[in-house]
C-alpha positions as CSV (number, residue, x, y, z in Angstrom):
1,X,15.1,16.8,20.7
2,X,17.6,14.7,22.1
3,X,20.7,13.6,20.7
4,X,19.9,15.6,17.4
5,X,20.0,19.2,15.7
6,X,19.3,20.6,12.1
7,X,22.0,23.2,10.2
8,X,22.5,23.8,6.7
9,X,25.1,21.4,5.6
10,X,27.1,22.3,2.0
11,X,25.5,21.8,-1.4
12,X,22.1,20.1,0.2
13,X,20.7,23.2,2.5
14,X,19.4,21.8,5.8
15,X,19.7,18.5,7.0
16,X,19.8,16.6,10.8
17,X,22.9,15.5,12.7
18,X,23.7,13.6,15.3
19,X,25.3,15.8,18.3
20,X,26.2,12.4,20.3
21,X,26.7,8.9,19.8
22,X,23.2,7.1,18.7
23,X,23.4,3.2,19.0
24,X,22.1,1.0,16.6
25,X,17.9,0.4,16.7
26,X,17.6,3.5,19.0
27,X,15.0,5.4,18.7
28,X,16.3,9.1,17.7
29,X,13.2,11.2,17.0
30,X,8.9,10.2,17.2
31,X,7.2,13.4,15.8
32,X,3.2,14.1,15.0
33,X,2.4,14.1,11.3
34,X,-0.6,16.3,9.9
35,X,-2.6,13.8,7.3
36,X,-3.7,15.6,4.2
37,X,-4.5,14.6,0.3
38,X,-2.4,14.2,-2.4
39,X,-3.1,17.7,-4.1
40,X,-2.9,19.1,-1.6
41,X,0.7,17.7,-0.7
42,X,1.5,19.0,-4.2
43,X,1.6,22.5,-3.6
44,X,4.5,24.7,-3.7
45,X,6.7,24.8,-0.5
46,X,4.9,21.4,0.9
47,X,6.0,19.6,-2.3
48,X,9.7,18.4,-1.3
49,X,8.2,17.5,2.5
50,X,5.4,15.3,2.4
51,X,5.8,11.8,3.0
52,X,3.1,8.9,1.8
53,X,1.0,8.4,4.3
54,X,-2.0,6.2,3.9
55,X,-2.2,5.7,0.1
56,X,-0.6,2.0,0.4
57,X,-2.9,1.2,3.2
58,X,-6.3,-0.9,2.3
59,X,-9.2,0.9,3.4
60,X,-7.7,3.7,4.7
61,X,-9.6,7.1,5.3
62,X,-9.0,8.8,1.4
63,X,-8.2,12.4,1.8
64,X,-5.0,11.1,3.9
65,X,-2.6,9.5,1.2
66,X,0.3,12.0,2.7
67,X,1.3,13.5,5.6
68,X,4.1,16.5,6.5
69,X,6.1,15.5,9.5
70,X,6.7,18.2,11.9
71,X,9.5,18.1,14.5
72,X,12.9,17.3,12.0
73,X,10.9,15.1,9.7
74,X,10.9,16.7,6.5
75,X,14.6,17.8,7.2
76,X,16.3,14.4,6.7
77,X,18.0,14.6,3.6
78,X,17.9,11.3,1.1
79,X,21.3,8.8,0.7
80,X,21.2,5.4,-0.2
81,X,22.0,3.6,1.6
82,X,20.9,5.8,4.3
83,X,21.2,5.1,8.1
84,X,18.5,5.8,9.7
85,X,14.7,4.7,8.9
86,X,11.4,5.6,9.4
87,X,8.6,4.2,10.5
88,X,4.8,5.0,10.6
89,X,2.6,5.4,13.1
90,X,-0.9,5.3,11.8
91,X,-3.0,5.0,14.9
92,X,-0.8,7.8,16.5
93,X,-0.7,9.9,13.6
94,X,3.0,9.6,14.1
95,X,6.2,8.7,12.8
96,X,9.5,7.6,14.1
97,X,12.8,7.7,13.3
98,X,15.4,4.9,14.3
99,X,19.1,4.3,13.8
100,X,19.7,1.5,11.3
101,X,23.5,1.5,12.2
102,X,25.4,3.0,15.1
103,X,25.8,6.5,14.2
104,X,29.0,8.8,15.5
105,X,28.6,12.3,16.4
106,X,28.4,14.9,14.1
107,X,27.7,12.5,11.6
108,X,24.6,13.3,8.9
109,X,21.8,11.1,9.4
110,X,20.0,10.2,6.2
111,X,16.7,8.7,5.2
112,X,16.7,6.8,1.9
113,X,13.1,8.4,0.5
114,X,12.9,5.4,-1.3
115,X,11.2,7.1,-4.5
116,X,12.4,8.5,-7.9
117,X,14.2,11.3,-6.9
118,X,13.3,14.6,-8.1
119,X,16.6,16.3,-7.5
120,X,20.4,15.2,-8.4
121,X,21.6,13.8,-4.9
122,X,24.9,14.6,-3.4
């Protein structure tokens, strides 16, 4: 991926930064998802990595209300306010990641998961 790497980063494991300058709106990272069902997304070791998928959707195909990202995904770790956002790619079976701000190198980037948060944050 360009522009990006993963490392474990002090008191919150892994997490993505930025290895050059990333402007503002820039697309940083567009990854395949797989779809799956909720209980299925609740399994140990999948738990902390899905994402909602289609369950806000009208009329979309049940069995699909989460997804796990692959590529660096599941390895953005949550602030709020965050600086990067995701988008969802439902045709594509996709989702993106875009720079909400311009971000520096070697800075974390962050996703804000937008959900009651199962974990203190840091």
């Amino acid at each position: 991926m360009r522009k990006i790497r993963y490392q474990n980063i002090p008191g919150k494991g892994r997490g993505v930064i930025a290895t050059e300058a990333i402007a503002a709106g820039e697309e940083i990272e567009r990854s395949p998802v797989l779809p799956l069902a909720l209980k299925d997304s609740e399994c140990p070791g999948l738990s902390d990595y899905a994402f909602a998928w289609g369950e806000a959707v009208p009329g979309f195909e049940p069995g699909k209300e989460c997804a796990i990202g692959l590529g660096y995904l599941g390895l953005y770790n949550h602030a709020r306010p965050s600086n990067v956002g995701l988008d969802r790619h439902y045709a594509d079976n996709e989702m993106s990641i875009h720079a909400l701000r311009d971000i520096a190198a070697d800075e974390e980037l962050t996703i804000d998961y937008d959900i009651p948060l199962w974990f203190d944050a840091a």
